[in-house]
Rosetta silent file (secondary structure, phi, psi, omega in degrees, C-alpha in Angstrom):
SEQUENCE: XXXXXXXXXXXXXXXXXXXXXXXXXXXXXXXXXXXXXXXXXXXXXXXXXXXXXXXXXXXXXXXXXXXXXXXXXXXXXXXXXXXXXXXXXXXXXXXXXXXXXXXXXXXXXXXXXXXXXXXXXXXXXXXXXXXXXXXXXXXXXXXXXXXXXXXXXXXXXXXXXXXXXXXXXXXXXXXXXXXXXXXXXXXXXXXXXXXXXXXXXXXXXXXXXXXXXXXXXXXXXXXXXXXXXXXXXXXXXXXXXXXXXXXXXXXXXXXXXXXXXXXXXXXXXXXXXXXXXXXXXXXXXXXXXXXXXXXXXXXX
SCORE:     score description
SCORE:     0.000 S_00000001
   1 L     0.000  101.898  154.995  -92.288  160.854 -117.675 S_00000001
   2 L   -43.803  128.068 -151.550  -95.771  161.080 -116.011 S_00000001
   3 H   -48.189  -37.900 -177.924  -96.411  161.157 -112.311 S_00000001
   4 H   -78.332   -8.035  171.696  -97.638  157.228 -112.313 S_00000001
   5 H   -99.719    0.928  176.355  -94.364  155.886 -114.202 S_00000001
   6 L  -106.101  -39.652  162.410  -92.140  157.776 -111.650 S_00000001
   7 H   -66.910  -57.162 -165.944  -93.639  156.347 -108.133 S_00000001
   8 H   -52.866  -26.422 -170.975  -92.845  152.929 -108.578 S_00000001
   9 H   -67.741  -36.031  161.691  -89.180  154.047 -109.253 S_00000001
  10 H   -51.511  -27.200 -179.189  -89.238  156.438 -106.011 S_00000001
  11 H   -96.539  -49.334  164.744  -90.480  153.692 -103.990 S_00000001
  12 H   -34.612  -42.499  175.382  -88.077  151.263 -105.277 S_00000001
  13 H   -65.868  -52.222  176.545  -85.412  154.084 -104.096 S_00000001
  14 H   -52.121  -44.993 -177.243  -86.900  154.336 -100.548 S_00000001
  15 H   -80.234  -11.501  165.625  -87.179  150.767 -100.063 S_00000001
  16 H   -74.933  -55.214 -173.769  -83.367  149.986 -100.712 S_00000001
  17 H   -49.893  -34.629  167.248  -82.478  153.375  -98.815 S_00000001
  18 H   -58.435  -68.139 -173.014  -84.877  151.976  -95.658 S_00000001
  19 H   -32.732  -70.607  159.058  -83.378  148.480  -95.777 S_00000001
  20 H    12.973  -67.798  173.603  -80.134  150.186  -95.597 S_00000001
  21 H   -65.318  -62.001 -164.041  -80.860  152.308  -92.511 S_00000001
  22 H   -63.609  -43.088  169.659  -82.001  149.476  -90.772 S_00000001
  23 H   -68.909  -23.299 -154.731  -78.934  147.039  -91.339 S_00000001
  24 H  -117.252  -45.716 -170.015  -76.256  149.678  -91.485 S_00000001
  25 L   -69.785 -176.787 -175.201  -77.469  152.962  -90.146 S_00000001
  26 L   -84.298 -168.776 -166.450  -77.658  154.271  -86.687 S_00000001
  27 H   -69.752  -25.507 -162.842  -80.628  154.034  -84.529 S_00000001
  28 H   -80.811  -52.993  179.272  -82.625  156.933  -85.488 S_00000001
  29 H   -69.717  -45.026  173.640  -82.271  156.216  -89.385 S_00000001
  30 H   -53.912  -57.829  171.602  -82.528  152.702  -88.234 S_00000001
  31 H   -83.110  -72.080 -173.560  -86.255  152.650  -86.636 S_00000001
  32 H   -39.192  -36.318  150.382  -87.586  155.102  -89.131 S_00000001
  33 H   -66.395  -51.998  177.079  -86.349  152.589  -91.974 S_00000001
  34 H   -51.151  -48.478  159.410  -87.926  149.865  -89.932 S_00000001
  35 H  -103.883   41.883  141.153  -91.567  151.705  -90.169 S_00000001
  36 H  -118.483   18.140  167.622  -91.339  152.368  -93.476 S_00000001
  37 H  -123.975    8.947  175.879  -90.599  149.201  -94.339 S_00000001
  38 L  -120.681   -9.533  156.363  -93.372  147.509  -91.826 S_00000001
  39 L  -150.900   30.150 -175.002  -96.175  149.794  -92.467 S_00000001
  40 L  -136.203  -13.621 -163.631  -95.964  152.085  -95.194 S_00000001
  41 L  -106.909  -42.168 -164.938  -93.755  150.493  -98.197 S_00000001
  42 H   -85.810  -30.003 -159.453  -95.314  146.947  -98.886 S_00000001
  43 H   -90.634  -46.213 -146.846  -99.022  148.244  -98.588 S_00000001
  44 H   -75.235  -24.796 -167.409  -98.454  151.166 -101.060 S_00000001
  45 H   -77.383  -74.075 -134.121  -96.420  148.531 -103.615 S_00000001
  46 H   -64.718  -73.488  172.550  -99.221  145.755 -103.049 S_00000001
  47 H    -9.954  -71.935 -165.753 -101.960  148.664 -103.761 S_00000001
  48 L   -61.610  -60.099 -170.071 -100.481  149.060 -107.218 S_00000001
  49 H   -52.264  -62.084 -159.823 -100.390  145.288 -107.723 S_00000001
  50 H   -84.891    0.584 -155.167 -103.878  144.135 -106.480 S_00000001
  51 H  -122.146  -12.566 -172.125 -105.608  147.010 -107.448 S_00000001
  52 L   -25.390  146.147  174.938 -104.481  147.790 -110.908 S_00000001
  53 L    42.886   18.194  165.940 -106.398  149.984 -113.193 S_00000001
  54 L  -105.469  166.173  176.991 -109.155  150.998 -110.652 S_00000001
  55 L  -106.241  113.331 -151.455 -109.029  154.099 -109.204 S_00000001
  56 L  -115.912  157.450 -174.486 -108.631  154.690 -105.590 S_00000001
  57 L  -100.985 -172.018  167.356 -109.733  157.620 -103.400 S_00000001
  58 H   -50.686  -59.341 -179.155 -107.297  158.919 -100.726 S_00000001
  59 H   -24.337  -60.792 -156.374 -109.268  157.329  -97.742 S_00000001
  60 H   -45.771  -73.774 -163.440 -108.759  154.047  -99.808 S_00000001
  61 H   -56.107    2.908 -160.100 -105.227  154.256 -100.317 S_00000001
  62 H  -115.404  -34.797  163.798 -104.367  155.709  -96.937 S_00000001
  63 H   -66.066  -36.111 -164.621 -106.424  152.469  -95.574 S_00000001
  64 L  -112.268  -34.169 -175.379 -104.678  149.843  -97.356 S_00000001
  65 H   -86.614  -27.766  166.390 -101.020  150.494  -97.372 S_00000001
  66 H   -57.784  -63.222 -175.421 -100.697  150.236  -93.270 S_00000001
  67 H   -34.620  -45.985  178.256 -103.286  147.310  -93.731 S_00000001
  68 H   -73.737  -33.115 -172.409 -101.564  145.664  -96.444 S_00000001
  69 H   -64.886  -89.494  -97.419  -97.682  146.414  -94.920 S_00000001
  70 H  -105.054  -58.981  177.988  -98.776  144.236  -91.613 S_00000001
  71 H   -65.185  -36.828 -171.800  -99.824  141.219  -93.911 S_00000001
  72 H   -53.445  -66.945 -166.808  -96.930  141.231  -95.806 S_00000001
  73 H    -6.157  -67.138 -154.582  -95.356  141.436  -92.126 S_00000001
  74 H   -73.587  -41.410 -167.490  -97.208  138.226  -90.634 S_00000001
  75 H   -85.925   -9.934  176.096  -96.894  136.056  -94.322 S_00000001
  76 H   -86.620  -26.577  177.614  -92.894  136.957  -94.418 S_00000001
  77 H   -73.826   -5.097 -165.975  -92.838  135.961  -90.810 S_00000001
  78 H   -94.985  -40.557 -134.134  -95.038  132.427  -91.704 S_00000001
  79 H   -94.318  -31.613  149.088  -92.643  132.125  -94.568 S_00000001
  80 H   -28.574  -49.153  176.371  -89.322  132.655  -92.440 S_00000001
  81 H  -102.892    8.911  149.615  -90.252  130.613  -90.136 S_00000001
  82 H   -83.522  -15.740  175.026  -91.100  127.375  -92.446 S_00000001
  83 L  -100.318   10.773  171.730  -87.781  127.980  -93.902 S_00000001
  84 L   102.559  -19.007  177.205  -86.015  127.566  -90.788 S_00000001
  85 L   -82.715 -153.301 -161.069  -84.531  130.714  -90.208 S_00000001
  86 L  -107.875  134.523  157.335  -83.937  133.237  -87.418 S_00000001
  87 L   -77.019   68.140 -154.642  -86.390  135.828  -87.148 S_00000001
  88 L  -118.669  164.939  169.579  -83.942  138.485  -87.099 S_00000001
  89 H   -31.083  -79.089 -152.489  -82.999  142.015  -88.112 S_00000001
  90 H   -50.999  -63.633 -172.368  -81.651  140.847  -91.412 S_00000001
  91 H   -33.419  -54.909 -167.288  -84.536  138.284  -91.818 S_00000001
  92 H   -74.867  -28.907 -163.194  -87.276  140.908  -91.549 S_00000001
  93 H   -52.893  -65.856  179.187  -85.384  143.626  -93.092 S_00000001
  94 H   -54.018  -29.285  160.624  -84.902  141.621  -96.317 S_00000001
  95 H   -51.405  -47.202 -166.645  -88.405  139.979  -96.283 S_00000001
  96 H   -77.245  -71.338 -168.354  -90.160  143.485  -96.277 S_00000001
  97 H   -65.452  -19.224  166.140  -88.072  144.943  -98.820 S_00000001
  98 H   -72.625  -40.609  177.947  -88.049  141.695 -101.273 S_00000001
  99 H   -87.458   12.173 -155.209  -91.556  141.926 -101.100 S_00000001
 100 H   -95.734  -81.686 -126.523  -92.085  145.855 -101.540 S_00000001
 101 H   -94.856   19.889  179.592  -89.773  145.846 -104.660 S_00000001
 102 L  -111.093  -29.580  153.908  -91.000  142.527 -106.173 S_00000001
 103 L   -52.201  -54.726 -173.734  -94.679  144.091 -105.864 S_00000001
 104 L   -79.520    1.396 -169.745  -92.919  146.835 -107.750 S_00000001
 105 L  -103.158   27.445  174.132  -91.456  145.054 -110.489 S_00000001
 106 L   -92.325  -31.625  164.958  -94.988  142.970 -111.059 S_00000001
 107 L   -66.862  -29.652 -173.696  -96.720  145.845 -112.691 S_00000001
 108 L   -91.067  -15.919 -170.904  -94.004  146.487 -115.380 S_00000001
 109 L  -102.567  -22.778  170.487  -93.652  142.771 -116.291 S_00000001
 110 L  -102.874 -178.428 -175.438  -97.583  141.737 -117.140 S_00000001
 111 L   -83.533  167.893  177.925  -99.615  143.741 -119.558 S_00000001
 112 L  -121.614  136.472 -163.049 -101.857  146.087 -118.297 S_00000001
 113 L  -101.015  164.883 -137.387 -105.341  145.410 -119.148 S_00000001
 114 L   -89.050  117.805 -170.810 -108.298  147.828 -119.913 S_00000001
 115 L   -20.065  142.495  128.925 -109.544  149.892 -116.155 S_00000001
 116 L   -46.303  142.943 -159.930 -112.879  148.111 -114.676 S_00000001
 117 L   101.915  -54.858 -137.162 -115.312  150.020 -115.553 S_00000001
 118 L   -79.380  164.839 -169.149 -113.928  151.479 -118.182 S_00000001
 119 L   -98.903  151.743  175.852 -116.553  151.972 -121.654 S_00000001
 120 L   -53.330  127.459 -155.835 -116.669  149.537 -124.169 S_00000001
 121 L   -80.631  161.329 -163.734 -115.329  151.300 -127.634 S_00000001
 122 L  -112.816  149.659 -169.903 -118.485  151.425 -129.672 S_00000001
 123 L   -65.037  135.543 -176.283 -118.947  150.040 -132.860 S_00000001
 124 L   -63.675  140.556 -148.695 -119.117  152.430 -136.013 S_00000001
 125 L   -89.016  168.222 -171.520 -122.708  152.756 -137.117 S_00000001
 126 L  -111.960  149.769  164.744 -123.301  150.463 -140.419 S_00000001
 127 L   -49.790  148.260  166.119 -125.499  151.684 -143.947 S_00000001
 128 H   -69.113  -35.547  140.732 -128.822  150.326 -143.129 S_00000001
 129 H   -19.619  -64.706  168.553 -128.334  148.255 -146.186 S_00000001
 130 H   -67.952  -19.434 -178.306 -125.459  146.048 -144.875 S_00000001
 131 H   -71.449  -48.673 -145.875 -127.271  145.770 -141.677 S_00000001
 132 H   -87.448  -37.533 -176.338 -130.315  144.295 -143.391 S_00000001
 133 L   -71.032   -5.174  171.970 -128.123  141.548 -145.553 S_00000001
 134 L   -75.499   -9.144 -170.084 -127.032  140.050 -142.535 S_00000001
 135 L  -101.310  107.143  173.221 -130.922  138.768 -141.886 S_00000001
 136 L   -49.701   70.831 -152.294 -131.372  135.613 -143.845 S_00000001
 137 L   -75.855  138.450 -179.640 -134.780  136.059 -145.954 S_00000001
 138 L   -68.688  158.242 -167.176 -136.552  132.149 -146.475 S_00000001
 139 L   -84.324  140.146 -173.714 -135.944  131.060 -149.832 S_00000001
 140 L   -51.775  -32.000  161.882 -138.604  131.830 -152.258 S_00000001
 141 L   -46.535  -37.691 -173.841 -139.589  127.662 -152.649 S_00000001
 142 L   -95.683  148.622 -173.088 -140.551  127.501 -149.330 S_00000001
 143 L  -110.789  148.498 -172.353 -144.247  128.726 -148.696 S_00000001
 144 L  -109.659   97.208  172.230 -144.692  129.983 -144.733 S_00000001
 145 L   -82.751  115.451 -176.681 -148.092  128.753 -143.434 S_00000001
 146 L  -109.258  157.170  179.695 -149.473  130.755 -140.776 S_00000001
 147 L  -138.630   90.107  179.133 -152.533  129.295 -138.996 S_00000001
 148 L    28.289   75.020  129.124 -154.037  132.875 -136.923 S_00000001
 149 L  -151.784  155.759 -169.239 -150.900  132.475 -135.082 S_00000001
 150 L   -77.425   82.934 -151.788 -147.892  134.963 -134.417 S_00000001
 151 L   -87.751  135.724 -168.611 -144.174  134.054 -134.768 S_00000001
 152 L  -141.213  111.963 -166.002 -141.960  136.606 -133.284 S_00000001
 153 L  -106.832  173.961 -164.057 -138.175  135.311 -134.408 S_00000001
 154 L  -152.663  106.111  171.755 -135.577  137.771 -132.702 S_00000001
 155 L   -78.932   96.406 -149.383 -132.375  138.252 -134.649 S_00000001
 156 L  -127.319   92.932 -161.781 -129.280  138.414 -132.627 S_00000001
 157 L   -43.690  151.119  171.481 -126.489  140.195 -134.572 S_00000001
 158 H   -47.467  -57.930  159.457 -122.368  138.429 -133.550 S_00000001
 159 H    -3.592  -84.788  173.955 -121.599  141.680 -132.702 S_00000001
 160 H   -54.203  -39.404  171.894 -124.239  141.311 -129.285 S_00000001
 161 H   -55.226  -50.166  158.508 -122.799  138.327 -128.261 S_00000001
 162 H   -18.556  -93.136  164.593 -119.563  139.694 -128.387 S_00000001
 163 H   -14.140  -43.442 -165.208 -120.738  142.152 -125.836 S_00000001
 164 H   -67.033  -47.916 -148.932 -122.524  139.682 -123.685 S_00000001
 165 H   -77.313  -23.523 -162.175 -119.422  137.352 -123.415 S_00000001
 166 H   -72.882  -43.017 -164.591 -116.692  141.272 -122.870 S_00000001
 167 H   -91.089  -89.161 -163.527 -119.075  141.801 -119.729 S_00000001
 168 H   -24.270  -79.020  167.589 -119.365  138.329 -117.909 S_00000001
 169 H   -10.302  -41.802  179.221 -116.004  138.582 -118.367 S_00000001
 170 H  -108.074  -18.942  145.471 -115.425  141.463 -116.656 S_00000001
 171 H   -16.709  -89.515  160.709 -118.305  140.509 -113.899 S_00000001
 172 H    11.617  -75.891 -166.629 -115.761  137.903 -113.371 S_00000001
 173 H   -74.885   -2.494 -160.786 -112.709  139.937 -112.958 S_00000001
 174 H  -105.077  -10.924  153.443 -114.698  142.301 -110.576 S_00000001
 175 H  -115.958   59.876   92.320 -115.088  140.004 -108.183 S_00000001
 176 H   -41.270  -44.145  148.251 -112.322  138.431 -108.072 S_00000001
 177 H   -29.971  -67.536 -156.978 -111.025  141.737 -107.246 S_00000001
 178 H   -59.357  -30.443 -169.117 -113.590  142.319 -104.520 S_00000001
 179 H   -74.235  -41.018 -167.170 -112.896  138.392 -103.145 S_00000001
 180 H   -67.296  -32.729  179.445 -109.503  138.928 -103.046 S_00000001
 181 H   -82.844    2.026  175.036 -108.438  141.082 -100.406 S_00000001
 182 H   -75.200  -38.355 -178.595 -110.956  139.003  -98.145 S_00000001
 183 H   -72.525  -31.935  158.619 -109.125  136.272  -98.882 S_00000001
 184 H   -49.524  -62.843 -164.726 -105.505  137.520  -98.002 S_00000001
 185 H   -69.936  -10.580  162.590 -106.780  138.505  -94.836 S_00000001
 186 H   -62.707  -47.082 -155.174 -108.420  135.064  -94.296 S_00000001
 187 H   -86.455  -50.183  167.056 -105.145  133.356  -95.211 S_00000001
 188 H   -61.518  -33.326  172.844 -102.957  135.901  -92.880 S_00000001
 189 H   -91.610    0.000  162.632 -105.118  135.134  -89.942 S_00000001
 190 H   -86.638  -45.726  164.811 -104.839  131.460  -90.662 S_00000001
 191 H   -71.854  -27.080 -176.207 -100.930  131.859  -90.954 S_00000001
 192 H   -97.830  -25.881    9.880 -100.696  133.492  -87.791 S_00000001
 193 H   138.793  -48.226  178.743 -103.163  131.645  -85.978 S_00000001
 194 H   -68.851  -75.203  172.866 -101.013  128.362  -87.122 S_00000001
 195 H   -56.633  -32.770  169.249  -97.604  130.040  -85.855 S_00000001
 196 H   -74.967  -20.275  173.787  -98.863  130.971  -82.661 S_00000001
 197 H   -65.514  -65.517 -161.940 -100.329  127.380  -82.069 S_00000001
 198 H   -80.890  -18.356  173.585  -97.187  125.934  -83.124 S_00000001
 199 H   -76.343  -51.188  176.971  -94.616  128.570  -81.481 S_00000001
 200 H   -54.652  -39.966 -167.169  -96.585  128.177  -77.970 S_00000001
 201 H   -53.343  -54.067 -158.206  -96.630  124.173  -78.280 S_00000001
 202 H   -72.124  -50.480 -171.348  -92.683  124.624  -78.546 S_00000001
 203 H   -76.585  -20.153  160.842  -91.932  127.030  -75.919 S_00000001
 204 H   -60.680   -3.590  146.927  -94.561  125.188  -73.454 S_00000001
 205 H   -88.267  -19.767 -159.277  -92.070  122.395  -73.802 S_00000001
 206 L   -87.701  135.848 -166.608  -89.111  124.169  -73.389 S_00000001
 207 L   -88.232  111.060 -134.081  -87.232  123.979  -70.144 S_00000001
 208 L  -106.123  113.657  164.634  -86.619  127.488  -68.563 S_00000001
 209 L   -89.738  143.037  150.679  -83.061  127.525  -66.036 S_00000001
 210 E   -87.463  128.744  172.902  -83.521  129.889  -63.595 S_00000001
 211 E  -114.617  119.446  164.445  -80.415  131.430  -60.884 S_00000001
 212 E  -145.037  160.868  175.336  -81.570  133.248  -58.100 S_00000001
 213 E  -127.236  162.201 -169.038  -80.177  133.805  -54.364 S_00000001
 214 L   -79.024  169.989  168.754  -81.537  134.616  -51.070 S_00000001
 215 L   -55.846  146.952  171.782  -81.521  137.502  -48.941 S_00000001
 216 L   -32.629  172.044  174.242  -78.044  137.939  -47.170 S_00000001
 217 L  -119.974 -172.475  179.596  -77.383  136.645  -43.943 S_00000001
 218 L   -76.243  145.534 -174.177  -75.655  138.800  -40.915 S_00000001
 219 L   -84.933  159.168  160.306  -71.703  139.742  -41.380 S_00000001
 220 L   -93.546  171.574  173.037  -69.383  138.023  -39.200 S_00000001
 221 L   -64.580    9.645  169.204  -66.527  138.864  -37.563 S_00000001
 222 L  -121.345   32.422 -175.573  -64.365  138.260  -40.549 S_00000001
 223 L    31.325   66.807 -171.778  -66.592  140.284  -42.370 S_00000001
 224 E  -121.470  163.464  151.419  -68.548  137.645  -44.441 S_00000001
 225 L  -129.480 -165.498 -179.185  -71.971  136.840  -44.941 S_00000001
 226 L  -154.487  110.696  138.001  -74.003  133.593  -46.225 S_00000001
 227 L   -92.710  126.369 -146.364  -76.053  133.337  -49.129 S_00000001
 228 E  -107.175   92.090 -164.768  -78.063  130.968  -50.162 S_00000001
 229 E   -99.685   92.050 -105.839  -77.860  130.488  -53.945 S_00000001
 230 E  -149.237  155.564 -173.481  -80.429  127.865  -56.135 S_00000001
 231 E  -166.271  130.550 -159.320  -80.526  127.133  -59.421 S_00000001
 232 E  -134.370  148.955  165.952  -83.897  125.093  -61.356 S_00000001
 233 L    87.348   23.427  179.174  -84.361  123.966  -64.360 S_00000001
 234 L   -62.125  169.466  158.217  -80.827  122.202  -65.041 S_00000001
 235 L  -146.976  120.077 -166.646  -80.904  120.206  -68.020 S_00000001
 236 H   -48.671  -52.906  176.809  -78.707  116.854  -67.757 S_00000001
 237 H   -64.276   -0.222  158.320  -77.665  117.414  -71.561 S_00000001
 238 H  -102.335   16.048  179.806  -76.073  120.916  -70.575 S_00000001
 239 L  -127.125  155.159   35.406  -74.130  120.092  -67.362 S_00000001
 240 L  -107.605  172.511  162.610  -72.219  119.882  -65.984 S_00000001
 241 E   -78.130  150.644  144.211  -72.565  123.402  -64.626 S_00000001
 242 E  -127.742  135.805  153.362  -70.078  125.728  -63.281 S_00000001
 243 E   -97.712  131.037 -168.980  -70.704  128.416  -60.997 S_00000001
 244 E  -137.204  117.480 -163.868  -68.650  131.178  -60.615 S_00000001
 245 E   -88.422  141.203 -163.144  -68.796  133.840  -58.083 S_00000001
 246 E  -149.334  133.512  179.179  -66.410  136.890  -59.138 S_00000001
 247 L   -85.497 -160.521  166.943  -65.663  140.607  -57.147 S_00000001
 248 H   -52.319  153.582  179.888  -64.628  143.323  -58.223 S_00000001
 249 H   101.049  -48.253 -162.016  -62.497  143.442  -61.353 S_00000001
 250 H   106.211  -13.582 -175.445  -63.383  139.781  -62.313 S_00000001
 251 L   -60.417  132.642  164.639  -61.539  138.410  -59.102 S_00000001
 252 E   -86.751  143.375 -167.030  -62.655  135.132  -58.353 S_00000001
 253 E   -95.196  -54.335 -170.883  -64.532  134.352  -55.252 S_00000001
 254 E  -149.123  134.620  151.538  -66.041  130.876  -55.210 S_00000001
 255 L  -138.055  143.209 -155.032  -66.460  128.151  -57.975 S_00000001
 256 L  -140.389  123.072 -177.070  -68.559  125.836  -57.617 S_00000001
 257 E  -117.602  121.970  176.260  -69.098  122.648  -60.448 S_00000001
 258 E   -69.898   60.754  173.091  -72.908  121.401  -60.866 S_00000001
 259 L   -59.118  143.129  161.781  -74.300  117.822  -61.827 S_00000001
 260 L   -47.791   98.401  146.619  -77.283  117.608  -63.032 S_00000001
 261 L  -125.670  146.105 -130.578  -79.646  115.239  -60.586 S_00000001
 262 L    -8.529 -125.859 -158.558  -82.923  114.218  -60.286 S_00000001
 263 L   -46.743    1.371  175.991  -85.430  117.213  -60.655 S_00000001
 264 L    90.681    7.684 -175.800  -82.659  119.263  -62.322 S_00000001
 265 L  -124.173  127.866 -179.478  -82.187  121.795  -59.191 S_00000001
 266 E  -128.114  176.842 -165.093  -79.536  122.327  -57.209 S_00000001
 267 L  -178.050  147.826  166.947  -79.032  124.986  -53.835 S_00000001
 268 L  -176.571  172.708 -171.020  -76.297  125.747  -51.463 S_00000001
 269 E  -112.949   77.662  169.812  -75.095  128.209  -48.938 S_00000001
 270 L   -56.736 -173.260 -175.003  -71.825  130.333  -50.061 S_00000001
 271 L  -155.107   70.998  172.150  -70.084  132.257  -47.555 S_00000001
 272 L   -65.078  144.049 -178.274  -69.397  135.590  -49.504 S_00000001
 273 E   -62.080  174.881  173.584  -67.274  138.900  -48.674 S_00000001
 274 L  -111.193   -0.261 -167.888  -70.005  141.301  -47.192 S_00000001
 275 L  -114.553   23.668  175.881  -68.235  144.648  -48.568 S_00000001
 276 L  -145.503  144.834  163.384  -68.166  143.977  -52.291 S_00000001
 277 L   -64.156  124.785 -158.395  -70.361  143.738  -55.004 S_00000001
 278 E  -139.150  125.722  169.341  -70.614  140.113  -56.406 S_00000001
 279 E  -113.108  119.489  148.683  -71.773  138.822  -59.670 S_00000001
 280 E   -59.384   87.027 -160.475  -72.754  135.270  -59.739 S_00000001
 281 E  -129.782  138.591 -177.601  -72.646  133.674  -63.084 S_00000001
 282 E   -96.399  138.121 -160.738  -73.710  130.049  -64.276 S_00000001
 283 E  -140.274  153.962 -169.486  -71.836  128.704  -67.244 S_00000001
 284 E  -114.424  138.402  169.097  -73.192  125.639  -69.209 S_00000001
 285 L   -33.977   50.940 -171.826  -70.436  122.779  -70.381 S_00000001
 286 L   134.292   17.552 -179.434  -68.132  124.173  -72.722 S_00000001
 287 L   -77.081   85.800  170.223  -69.649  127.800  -72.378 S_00000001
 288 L   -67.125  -19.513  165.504  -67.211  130.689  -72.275 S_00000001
 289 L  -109.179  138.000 -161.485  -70.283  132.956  -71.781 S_00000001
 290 L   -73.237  134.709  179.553  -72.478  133.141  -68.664 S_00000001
 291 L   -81.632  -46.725  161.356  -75.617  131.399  -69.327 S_00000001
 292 E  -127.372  166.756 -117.464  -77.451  132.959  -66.436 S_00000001
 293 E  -166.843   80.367  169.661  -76.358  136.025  -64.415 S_00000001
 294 E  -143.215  150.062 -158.447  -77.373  137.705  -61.124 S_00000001
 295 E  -102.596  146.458 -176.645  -75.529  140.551  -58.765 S_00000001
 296 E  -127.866  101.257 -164.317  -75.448  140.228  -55.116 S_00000001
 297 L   -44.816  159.613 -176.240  -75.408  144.302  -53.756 S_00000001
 298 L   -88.660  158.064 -147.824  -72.544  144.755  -50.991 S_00000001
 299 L   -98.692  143.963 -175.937  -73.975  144.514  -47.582 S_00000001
 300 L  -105.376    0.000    0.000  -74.740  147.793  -46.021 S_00000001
């Protein structure tokens, strides 16, 4: 088996063994499968696809598979995100590598047609005798009246046409070649171009809650302070809120429950131990996990 029928199967090997890494393995096997499968696996498959039967130098090919990896990136991320899903480990992982080994099984499934380039097989030479019977001689009946001027007929064998039509043809295919990778990259900077238009439009609607509290106040003689803790950005279809202040441990300190009114903000003034560390967590209706989160340091 010869060195060019033996890469696609190695890369086909890599690219399950990356995916792999990245869903299953630990971190170190994990980010090295992630950049091989985002900027070294998809350009070297797509090279073989778009590129077929030309001959590439190193520069080229050394050029094109980072180049090529990063659009697949950006058109699995357009195509992810039109199908609704989560842009996620799994998401990319599976994106990259369906399109690395689907590049590789595209070469083995069409035919492979004759290099650009490549020469033209040449026709065997013919007896000058059959060459000559293909040239029609006028029939002896007809008489050819010249009047002092010269007719110069030009005799244009099947054969040359052949030829004529094998090269336009392959004109053709050579730019289509050359047009093509212009055109990916036209089409990838149009898909992201698109997604970033339409991913800002969404998150400049989207309503951000914020928790934050004030500096401490002075302990008292029962060794408390007062803090002043706000919260922006409620949203009426999420509340009510609870807030729940908790010491060490998990002990609870304060709860506090939060309707939603008018601008969505609410603020008060707790009265907190001063000699423990206190985490302050906002819970959303029907939330078992703190929606927002912030620690209030023990008073020194």
């Amino acid at each position: 088996m010869n060195a060019n029928a033996l890469l696609p199967r190695i890369l086909a090997a890599v690219t399950v063994a990356a995916g792999a890494a990245v869903l299953l393995g630990p971190l170190p096997l994990s980010v090295a499968g992630g950049l091989l499968l985002g900027f070294v696996l998809p350009g070297m498959a797509l090279t073989g696809v778009l590129f077929r039967g030309r001959e590439l130098t190193a520069v080229e090919r050394t050029t094109l598979a980072p180049a090529l990896s990063m659009a697949a990136l950006v058109v699995s991320g357009l195509a992810v995100h039109v199908c609704g899903l989560a842009l996620d480990r799994l998401s990319w992982t599976v994106a990259t590598a369906g399109v690395t080994l689907l590049a590789l099984i595209v070469p083995a499934v069409l035919p492979r047609g004759v290099p650009a380039g490549a020469p033209a097989a040449e026709e065997e030479p013919r007896p000058v005798g059959e060459r000559l019977s293909r040239i029609q001689l006028a029939p002896p009946d007809v008489a050819v009246i010249t009047e002092a001027r010269t007719v110069v007929m030009s005799v244009v064998p099947p054969e040359d046409e052949e030829h004529v039509a094998a090269e336009e043809k392959a004109r053709r295919g050579r730019l289509v070649r050359q047009l093509l990778p212009l055109v990916l990259v036209m089409a990838v900077l149009g898909g992201a171009s698109w997604l970033s238009f339409g991913t800002s439009r969404e998150t400049f609607e989207t309503t951000v809650t914020a928790l934050s509290a004030a500096p401490s106040g002075p302990v008292d003689s029962a060794g408390n302070r007062t803090v002043a803790v706000s919260a922006s950005g409620l949203v009426r279809a999420d509340g009510p809120y609870t807030l729940a202040v908790t010491g060490p441990g998990g002990a609870s300190v304060a709860r506090r429950t939060i309707s939603v009114t008018g601008d969505g903000s609410w603020s008060e003034t707790l009265s907190l131990p001063a000699e423990q560390r206190l985490a302050v967590n906002l819970f959303r209706a029907g939330d078992a996990t703190a929606y927002r989160t912030l620690y209030i340091s023990a008073a020194e």
